[in-house]
C-alpha positions in Angstrom: -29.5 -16.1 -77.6 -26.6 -16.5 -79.8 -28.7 -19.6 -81.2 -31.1 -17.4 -82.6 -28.7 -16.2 -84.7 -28.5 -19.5 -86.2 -31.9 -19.6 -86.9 -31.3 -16.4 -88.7 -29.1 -17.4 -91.0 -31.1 -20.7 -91.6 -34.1 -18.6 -92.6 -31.8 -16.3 -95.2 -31.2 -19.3 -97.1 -34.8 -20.4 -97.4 -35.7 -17.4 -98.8 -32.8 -17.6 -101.6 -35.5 -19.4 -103.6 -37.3 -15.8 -104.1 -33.7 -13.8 -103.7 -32.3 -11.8 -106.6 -28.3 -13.0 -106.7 -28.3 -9.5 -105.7 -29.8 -10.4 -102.4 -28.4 -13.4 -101.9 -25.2 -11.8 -101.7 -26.5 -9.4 -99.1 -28.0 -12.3 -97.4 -25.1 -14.2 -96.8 -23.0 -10.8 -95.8 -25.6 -10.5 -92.8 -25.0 -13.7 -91.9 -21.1 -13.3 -91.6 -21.2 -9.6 -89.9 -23.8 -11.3 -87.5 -21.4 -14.2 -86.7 -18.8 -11.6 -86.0 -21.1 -9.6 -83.4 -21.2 -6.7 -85.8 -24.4 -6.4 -85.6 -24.9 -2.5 -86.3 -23.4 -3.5 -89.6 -25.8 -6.3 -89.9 -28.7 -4.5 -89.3 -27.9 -1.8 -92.4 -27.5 -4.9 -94.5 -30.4 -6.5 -93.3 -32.6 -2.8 -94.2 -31.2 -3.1 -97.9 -32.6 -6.4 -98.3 -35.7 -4.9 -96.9 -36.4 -2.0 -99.3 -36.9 -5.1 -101.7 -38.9 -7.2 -99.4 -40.4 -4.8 -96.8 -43.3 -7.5 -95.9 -41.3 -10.6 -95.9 -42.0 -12.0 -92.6 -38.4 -13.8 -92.4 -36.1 -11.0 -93.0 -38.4 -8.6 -90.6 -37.3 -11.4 -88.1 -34.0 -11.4 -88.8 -34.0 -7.5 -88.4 -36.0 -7.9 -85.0 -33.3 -10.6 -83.9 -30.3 -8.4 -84.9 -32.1 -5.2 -82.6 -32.8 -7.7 -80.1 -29.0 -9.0 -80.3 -27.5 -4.8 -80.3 -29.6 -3.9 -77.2 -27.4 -6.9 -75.4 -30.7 -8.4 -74.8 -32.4 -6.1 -72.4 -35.5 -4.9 -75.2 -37.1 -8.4 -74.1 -40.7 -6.8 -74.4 -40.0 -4.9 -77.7 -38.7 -8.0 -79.3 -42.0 -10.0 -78.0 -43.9 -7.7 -79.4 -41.9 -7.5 -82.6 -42.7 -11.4 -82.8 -46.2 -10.7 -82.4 -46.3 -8.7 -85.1 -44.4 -11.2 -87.4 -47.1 -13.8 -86.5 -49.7 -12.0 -87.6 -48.1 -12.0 -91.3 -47.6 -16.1 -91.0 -51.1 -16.2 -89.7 -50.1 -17.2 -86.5 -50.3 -16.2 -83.2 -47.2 -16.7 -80.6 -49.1 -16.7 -77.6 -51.3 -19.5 -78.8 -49.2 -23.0 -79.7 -52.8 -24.5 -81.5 -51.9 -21.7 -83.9 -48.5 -23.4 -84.8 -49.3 -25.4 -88.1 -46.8 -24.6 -90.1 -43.2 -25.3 -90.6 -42.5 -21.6 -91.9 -44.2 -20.9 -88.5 -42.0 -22.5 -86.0 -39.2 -20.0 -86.0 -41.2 -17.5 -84.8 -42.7 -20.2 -81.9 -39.1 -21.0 -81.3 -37.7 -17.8 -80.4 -41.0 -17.6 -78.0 -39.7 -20.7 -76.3 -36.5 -19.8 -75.5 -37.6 -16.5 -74.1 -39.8 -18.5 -71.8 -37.1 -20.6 -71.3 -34.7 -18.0 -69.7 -38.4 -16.1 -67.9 -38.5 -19.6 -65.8 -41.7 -20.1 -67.5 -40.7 -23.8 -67.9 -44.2 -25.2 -68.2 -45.4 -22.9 -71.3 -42.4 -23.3 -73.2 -42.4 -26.7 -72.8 -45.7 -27.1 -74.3 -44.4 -25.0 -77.3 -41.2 -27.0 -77.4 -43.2 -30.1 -77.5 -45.8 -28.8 -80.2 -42.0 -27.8 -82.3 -41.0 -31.5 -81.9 -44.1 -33.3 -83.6 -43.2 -31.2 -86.5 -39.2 -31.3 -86.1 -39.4 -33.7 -89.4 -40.6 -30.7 -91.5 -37.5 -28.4 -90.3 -33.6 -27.8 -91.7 -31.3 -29.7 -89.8 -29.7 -26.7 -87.4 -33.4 -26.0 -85.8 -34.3 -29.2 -85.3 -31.3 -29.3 -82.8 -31.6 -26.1 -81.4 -35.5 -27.7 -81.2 -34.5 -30.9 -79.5 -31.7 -29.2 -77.4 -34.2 -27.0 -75.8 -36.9 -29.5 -75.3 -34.4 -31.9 -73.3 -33.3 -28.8 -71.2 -37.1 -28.0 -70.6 -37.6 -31.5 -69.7 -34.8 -31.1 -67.0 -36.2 -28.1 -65.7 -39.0 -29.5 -65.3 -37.8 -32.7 -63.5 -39.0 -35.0 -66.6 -35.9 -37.2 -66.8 -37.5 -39.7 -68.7 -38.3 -37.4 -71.2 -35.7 -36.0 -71.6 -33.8 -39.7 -72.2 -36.0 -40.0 -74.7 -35.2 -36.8 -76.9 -31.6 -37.6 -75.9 -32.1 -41.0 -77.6 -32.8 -38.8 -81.4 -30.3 -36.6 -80.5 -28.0 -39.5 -80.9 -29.7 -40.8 -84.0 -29.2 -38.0 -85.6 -25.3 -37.6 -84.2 -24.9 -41.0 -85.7 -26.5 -40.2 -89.0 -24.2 -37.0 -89.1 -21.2 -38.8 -88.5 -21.4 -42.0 -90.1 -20.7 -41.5 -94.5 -23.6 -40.9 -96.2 -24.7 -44.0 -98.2 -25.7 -42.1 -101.5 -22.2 -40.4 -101.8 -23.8 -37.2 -101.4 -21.8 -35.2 -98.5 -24.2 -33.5 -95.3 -25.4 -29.8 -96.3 -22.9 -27.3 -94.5 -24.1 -25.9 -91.3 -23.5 -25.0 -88.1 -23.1 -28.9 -86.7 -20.1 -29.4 -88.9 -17.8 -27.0 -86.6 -19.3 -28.0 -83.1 -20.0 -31.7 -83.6 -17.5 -32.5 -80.6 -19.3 -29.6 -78.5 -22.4 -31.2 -79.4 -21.5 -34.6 -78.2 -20.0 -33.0 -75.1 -23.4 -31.5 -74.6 -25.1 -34.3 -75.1 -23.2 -36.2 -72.8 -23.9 -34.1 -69.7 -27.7 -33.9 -70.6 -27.6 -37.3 -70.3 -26.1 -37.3 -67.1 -28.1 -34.8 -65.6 -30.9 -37.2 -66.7 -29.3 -39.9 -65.2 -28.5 -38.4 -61.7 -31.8 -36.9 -61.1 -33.2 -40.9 -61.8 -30.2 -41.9 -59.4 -28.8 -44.4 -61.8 -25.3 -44.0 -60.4 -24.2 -47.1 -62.3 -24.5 -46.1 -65.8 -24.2 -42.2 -64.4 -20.4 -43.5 -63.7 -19.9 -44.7 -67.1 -21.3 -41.6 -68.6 -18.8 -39.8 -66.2 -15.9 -41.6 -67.3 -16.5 -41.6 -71.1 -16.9 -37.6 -70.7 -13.9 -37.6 -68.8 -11.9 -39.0 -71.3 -12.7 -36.4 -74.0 -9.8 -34.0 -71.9 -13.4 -31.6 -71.4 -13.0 -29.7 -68.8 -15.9 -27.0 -67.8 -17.6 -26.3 -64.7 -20.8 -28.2 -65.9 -18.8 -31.2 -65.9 -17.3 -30.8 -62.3 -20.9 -29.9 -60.5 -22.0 -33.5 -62.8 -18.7 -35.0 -60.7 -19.6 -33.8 -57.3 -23.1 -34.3 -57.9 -22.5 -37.8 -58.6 -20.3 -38.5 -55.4 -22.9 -37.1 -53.3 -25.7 -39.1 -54.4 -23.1 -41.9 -53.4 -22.5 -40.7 -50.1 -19.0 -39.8 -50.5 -19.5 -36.4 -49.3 -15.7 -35.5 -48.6 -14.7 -36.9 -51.9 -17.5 -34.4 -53.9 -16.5 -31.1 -51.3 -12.8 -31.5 -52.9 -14.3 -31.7 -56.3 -16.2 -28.3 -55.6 -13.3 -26.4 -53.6 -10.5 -27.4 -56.5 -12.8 -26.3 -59.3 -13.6 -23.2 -57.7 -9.6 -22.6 -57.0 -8.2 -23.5 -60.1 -10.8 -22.4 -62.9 -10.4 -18.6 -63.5 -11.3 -19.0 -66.9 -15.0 -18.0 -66.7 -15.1 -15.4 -63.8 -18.4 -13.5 -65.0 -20.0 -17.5 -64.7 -18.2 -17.9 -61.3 -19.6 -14.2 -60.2 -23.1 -14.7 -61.4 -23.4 -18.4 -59.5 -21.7 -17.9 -55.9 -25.0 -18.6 -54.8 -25.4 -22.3 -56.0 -21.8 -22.9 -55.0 -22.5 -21.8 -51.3 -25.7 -23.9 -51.4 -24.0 -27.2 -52.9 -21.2 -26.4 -49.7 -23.7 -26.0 -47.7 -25.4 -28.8 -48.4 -22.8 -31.6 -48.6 -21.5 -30.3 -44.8 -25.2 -30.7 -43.9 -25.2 -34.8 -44.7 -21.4 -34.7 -43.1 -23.3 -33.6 -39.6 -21.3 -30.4 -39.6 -24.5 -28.2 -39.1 -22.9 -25.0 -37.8 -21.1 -24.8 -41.6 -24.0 -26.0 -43.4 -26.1 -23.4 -42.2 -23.5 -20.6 -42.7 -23.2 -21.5 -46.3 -26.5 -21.3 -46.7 -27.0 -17.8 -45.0 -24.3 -16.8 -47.0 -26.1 -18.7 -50.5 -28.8 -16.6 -49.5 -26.7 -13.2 -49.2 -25.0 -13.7 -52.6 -28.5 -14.2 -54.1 -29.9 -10.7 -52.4 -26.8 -9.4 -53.8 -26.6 -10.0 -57.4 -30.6 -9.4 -57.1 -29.7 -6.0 -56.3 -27.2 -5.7 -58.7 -29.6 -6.6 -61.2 -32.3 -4.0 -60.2 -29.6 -1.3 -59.9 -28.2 -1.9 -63.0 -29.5 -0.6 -66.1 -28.5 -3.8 -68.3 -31.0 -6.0 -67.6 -30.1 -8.6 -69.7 -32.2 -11.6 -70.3 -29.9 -14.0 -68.5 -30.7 -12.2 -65.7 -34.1 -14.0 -64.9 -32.0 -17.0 -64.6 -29.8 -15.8 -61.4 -32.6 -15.7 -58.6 -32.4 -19.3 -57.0 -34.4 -17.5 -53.7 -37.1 -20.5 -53.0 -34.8 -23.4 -53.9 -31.8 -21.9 -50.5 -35.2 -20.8 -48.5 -36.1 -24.7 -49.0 -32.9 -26.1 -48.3 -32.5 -23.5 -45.3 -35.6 -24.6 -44.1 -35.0 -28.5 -43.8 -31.4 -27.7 -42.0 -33.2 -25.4 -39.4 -36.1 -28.1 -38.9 -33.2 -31.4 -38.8 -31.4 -28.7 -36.1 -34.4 -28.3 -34.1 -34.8 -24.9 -34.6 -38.7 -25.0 -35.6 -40.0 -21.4 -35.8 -37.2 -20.7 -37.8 -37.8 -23.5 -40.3 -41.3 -22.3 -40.6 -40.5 -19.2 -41.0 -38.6 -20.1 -44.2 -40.7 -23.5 -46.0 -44.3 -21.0 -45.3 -42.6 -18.4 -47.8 -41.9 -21.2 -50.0 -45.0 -23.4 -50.3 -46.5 -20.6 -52.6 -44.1 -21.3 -55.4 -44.0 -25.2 -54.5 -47.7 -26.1 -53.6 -47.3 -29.1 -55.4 -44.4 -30.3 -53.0 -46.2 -33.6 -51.2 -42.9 -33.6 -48.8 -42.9 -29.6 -48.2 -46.4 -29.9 -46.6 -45.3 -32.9 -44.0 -42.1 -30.2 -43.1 -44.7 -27.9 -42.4 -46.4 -30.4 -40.3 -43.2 -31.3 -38.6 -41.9 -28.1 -37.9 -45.6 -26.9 -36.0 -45.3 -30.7 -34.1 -41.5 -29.8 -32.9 -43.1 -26.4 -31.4 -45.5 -28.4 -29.5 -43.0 -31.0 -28.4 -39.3 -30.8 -29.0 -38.8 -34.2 -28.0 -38.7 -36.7 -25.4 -35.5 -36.1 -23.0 -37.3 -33.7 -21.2 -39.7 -36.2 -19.2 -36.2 -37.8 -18.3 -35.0 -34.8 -16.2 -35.1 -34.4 -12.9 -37.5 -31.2 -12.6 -40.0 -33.0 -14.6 -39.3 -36.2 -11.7 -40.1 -33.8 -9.3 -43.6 -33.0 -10.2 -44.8 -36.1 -9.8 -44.8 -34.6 -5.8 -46.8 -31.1 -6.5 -46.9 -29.9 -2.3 -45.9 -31.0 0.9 -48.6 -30.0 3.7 -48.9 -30.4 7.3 -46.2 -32.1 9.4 -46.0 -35.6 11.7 -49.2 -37.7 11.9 -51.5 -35.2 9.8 -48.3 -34.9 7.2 -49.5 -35.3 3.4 -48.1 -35.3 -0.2 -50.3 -33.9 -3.2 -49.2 -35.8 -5.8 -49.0 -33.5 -9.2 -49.0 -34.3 -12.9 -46.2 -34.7 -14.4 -47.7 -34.5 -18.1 -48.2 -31.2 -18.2 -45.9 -30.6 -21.2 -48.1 -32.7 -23.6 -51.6 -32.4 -21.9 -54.0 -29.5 -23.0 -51.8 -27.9 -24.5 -52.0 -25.4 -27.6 -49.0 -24.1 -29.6 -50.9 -21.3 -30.5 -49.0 -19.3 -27.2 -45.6 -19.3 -29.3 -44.1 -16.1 -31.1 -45.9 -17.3 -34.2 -49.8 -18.0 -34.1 -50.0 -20.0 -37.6 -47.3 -22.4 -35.8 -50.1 -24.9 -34.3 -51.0 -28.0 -34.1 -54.6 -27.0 -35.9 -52.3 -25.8 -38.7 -50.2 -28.9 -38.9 -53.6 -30.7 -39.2 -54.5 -28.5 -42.3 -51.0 -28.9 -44.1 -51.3 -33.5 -43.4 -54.9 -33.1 -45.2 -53.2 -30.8 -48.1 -50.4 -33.7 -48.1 -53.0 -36.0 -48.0 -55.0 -34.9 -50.7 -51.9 -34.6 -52.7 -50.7 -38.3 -52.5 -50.8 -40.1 -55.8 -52.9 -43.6 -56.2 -49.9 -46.0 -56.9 -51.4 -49.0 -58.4 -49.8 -52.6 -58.5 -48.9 -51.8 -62.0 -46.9 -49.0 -60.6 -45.2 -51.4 -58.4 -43.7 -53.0 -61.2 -42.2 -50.4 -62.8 -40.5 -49.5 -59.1 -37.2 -48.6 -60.5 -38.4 -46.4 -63.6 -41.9 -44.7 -62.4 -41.1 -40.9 -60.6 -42.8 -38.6 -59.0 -42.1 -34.9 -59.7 -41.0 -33.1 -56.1 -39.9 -29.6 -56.6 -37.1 -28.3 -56.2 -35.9 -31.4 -55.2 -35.1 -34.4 -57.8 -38.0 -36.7 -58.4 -39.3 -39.5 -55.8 -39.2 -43.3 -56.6 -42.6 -45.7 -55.5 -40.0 -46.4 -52.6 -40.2 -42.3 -51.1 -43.0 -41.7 -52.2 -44.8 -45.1 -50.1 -42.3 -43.9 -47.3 -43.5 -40.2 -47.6 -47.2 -41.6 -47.5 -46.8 -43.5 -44.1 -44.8 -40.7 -42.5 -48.2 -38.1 -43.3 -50.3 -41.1 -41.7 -48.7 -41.0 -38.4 -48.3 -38.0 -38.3 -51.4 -37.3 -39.3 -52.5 -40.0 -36.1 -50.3 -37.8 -33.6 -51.4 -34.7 -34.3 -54.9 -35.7 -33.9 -54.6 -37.0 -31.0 -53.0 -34.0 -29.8 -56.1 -32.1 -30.6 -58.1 -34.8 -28.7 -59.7 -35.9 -32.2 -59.5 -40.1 -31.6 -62.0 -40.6 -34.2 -59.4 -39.2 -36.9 -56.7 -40.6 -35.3 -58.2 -44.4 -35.4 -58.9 -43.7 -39.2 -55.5 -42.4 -39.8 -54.0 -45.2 -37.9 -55.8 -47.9 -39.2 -55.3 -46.6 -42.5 -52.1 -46.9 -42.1 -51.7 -50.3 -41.0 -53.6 -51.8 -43.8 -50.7 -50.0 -45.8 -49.0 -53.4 -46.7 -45.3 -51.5 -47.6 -45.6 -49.7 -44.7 -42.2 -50.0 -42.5 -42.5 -52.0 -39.3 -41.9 -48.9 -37.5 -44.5 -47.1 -38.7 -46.7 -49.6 -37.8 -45.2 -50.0 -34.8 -46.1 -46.6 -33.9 -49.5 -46.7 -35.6 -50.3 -49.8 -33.2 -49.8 -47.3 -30.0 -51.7 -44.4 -31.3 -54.7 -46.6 -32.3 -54.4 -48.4 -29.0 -54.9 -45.0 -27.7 -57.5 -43.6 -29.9 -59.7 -46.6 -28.5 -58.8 -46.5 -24.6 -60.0 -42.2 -25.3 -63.1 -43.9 -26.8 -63.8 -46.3 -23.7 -62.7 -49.5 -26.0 -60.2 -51.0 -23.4 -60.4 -54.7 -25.2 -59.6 -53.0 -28.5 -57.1 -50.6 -27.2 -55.3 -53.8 -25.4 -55.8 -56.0 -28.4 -53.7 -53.6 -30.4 -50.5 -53.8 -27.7 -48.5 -56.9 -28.1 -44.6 -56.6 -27.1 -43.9 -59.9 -28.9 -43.9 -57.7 -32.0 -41.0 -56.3 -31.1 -38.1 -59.2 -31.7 -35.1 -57.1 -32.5 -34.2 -53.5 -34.2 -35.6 -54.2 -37.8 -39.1 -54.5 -36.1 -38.2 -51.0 -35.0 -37.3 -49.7 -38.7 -38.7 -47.1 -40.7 -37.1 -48.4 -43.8 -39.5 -49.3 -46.5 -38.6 -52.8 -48.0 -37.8 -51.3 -52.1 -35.0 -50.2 -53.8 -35.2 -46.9 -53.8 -30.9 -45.5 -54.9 -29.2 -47.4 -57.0 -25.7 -47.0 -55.5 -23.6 -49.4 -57.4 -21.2 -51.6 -56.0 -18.0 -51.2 -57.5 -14.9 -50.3 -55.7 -13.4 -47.2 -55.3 -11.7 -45.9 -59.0 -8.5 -44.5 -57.3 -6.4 -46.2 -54.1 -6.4 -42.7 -52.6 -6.9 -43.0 -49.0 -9.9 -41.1 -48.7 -11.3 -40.0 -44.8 -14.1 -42.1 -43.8 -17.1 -40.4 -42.5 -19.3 -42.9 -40.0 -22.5 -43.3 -41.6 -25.5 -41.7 -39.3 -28.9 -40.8 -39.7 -30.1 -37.0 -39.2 -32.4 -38.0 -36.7 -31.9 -40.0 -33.5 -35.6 -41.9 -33.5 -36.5 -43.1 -30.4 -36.9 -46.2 -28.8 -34.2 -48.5 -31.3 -33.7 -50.7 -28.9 -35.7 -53.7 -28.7 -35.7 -53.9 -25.4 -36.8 -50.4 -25.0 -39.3 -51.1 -27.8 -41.0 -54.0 -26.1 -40.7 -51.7 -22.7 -43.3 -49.1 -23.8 -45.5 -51.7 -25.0 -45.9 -52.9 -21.4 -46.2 -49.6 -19.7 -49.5 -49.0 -22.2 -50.6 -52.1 -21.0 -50.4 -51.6 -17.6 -51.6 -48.0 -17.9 -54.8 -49.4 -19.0 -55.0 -52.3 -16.3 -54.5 -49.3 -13.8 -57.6 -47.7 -15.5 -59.4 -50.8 -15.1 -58.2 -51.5 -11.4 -56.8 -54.8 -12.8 -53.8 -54.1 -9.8 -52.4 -57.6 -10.6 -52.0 -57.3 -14.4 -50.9 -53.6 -13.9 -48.1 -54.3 -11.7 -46.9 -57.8 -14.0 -46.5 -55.6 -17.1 -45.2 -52.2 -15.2 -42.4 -54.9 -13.7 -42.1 -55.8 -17.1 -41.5 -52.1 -18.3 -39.3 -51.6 -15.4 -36.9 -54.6 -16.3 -36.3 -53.6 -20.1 -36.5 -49.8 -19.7 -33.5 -49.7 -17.4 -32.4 -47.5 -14.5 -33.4 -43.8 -16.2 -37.1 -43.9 -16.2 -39.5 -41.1 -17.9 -41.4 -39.2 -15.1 -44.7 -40.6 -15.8 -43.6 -43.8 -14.6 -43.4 -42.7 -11.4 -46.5 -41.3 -11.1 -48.0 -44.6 -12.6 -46.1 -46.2 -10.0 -48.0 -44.0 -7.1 -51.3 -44.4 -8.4 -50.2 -48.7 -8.6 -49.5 -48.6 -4.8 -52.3 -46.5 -3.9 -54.9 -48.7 -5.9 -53.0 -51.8 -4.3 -53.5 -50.0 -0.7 -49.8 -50.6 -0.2 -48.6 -47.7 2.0 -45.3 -49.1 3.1 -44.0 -49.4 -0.8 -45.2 -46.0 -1.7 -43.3 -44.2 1.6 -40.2 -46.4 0.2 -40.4 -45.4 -3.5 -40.9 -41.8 -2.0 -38.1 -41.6 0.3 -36.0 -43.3 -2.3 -36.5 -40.8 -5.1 -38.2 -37.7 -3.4 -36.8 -38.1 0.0 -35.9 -34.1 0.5 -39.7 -34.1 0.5 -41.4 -36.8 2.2 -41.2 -38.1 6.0 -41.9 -41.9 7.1 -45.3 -40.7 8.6 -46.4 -39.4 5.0 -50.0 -40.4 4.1 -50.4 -39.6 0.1 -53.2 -37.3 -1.2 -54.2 -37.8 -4.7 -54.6 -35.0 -7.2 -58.0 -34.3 -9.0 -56.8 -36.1 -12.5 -55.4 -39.2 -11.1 -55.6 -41.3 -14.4 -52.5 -42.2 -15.8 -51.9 -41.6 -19.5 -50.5 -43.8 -21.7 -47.5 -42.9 -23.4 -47.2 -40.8 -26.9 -43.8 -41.8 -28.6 -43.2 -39.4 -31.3 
């Protein structure tokens, strides 16, 4: 709040006009005695001026601002209401930015802002900051930065980069103008800018690349960097900017060194360093989450978290409850982050546990829904290795009854894991599928229209995603097929095929949809119509020739979506390669495997059609590119082949071969009440 100070002085000498010399000389002592932190001394000069001017709206300010300022900045509601008051006599009123019309006005509006500012009320102090700048012409030279300074902060907060370029862009106008000579031989009024033009230009510097990294232009981020760099500035501002900009780049190792030095080596602000553990923790956390070292990256984060309780506490337990203070809780943006590293570690219930508490601050958050989703689908089904074990094999045979002649298998169902189930049965009831549904339609609902116009502006247009930076066309067309199928799963989960054909379809007429997605949309909505009874549309949707190579198997949309520059490394240093790897294993990558599942729907539906022949071409198909580890329900598609077929010998050989602990060479095969096989769900 020192900058209100400023302002203070500023409005001293526009009253001079009205002053006695008397009272200018009074004026300009408050000024100095404030400047020096003296403010009880301040304040008794600030009262003589007032016994001459007790209504004068300016120097009751300045007397409010110099209280404010004494009570270290803890009286926040006395001084709001003190600007209330003050309002009243410019015939104003603070709370209301239509009232602003005036520049004697704005001071007051100012001060309101930055309050605001530091309450995390970014949205209504940027609408005041805004209402400010459309009249910054009409203002003296020191509040028209303090103006444009706070409006490019506000725009940050707010994830606006391209805003905040833009009052960047005046900012250096007016640098320019400041520094260049002026052309009429007249010299620049005295102010505050003439001391701290080189902290100004610092400042402006890493504004702009704040801007520039949350738009992930790396390439002109760099030469920011390097200009900055060569000012000799060093601040711990500058060195988050550093390691911010190597992990955008990927070079995770290289931006943990810049971290871990600067918090060795810089003792010189140990209150800052005290009063942000927290975010360092969470930036540790988060650059040994994308180096796969989970176990650290969630410890960091724990430990973010238990720094933030702390100086939470320390702040309710104190009794100087400074302003500042408001600024310290970072709770939602660690339970976020927490969240997504529980959820990529397949710990599900946990991760809900976390992203539910956030969505009521981040409702807005397209992505945060779909987590939601994802973490409710991972209750129902972890994954896929399980129909690969052995214990899952085995329940392809349910019982053994009888012995020699009269001996008979009862053949069970080995999709029990996926088939009628509900995850309503786990520890937490709102972690279901029905719930996953609700969050996809939320997401849903939530997408923006991008137009073909938007598509043109591809490297430029964003997408506000709290607390995360903002998302390119490319994450947000991404984000908008990965709700589809999702959406498509879980509805067929629920035994909802209607909705899952729409979704599905829907998804597929997508034309920057990946070829993965699509990939996956083609089985669900070959699905959705063999539940429906539509076996030529379900099989018209299957077609393994699709499926050429990996890339058909990608879920990479075709955009530029990160610029990441490709210049060589600054420095020779031999840095430590990391191998580059996604967070998630996605299953089938392989062609072959691809292709594989492709057939084994098809010959599911020729076994529900007693089309033996086509069945058994397309299952030897399956067979041949799966490979020796088969999932369990091949088997029992396998059974139910030979059975159909009437082929006893091959069935007592595929028996004996793989369940021969249970099965005897007289063994006649009984078949369970649901004999249909399914076709297979690849999440």
């Amino acid at each position: 709040m020192s900058e209100d100070n400023n302002t203070t002085t500023t409005n001293n000498n526009e009253t001079s006009s009205i002053f006695s010399e008397q009272d200018k000389e009074l004026a300009s002592k408050a000024k100095h005695e404030y400047e020096a932190g003296q403010f009880d001394v301040c304040l008794k000069t600030l009262q003589k001026i007032l016994e001459s001017y007790p209504d004068d709206p300016k120097v009751l300010f300045n007397i409010a601002l110099t209280e404010y300022s004494m009570s270290n900045y803890q009286k926040t509601e006395i001084f709001k209401a003190q600007l209330n008051k003050i309002a009243e006599k410019l015939n104003c009123v603070s709370d209301d930015v239509t009232t602003l019309e005036e520049p004697d006005q704005c001071t007051v509006f100012y001060n309101m802002a930055v309050l605001l500012y530091h309450m995390r009320q970014y949205q209504t102090a940027l609408v005041i900051a805004e209402k400010l700048f459309r009249l910054i012409g009409q203002l003296d030279e020191t509040l028209s930065w303090k103006v444009c300074l706070l409006l490019t902060e506000l725009d940050l907060c707010t994830f606006q980069p391209d805003n905040a370029l833009g009052v960047i862009a005046h900012l250096d106008k007016l640098l320019a103008e400041r520094s260049s000579p002026p052309s009429n031989g007249v010299s620049h009024s005295p102010n505050m800018l003439n001391d701290n033009l080189e902290i100004l230009k610092s400042k402006i510097s890493l504004y702009k690349i704040r801007c520039l990294l949350m738009r992930k232009s790396l390439r002109t981020c760099k030469k920011e960097l390097k200009q900055l760099q060569n000012t000799n500035l060093s601040s711990t501002n500058l060195t988050y900017a550093r390691a911010n900009f190597e992990y955008f780049k990927e070079n995770h190792i290289r931006a943990l060194k810049i971290l871990t030095n600067n918090q060795q080596t810089n003792p010189s602000a140990p209150s800052l360093q005290k009063n942000s553990s927290h975010c360092f923790y969470n930036n540790l956390s988060c650059i040994h989450f994308h180096l796969h070292k989970s176990a650290f990256a969630l410890f960091y984060m724990r430990r973010a978290l238990t720094e933030n309780n702390r100086l939470l506490i320390e702040q309710l337990n104190s009794t100087d409850k400074q302003l500042i203070a408001h600024q310290i809780n970072r709770k939602y943006e660690i339970l976020y982050n927490l969240g997504i590293q529980l959820l990529f570690k397949h710990q599900p219930l946990a991760a809900f546990e976390c992203l539910i508490e956030v969505i009521h601050i981040y409702s807005n958050n397209i992505r945060l829904w779909l987590r939601l989703a994802e973490c409710c689908i991972m209750v129902y089904r972890s994954s896929n290795e399980d129909i690969f074990k052995l214990e899952e094999k085995l329940k392809c045979v349910l019982q053994s009854i009888g012995t020699g002649f009269h001996h008979k298998l009862i053949l069970g169902n080995c999709n029990t894991s996926t088939s009628m189930k509900r995850s309503t049965t786990n520890d937490h009831e709102n972690c279901s599928m029905e719930f996953a549904m609700i969050c996809l339609k939320n997401a849903l609902t939530s997408l923006p229209v991008i137009t073909d116009a938007d598509l043109q502006k591809e490297e430029t247009k964003l997408y506000p995603a709290p607390p995360g930076n903002p998302m390119r066309i490319g994450d947000m067309l991404s984000l908008k097929c990965s709700i589809l199928i999702a959406a498509a799963y879980v509805s067929l989960c629920l035994n909802d095929f209607v909705l899952a054909k729409n979704y599905s379809t829907t998804l597929l007429s997508e034309p920057r949809a990946s070829s993965g997605h699509k990939y996956l949309a083609r089985l669900y909505l070959s699905e959705s119509f063999l539940a429906m009874n539509k076996v030529e549309l379900a099989l018209t949707q299957l077609d393994a020739d699709t499926v050429k190579n990996e890339s058909d198997l990608s879920f990479k949309i075709p955009i530029t979506t990160v610029d990441k520059g490709e210049e060589k490394p600054d420095t020779p240093e031999t840095t430590p390669t990391v191998p580059k790897a996604d967070l998630v294993n996605w299953s089938p990558r392989d062609a072959r495997v691809g292709q594989a599942i492709i057939y084994y729907n098809i010959a599911a539906i020729y076994a529900i059609t007693h089309d033996v022949e086509k069945a058994f071409k397309n299952f030897n198909l399956f067979v041949n590119l799966f490979g020796k580890s088969q999932p369990a329900h091949s088997f029992q598609l396998k059974f139910y082949l030979d059975l159909l077929d009437g082929n006893r010998h091959r069935l007592q050989i595929l028996l004996k071969e793989n369940f021969g602990h249970l099965t005897s060479n007289k063994s006649f095969v009984a078949l369970p009440t649901h004999t249909h096989p399914a076709s297979t769900n690849n999440s």
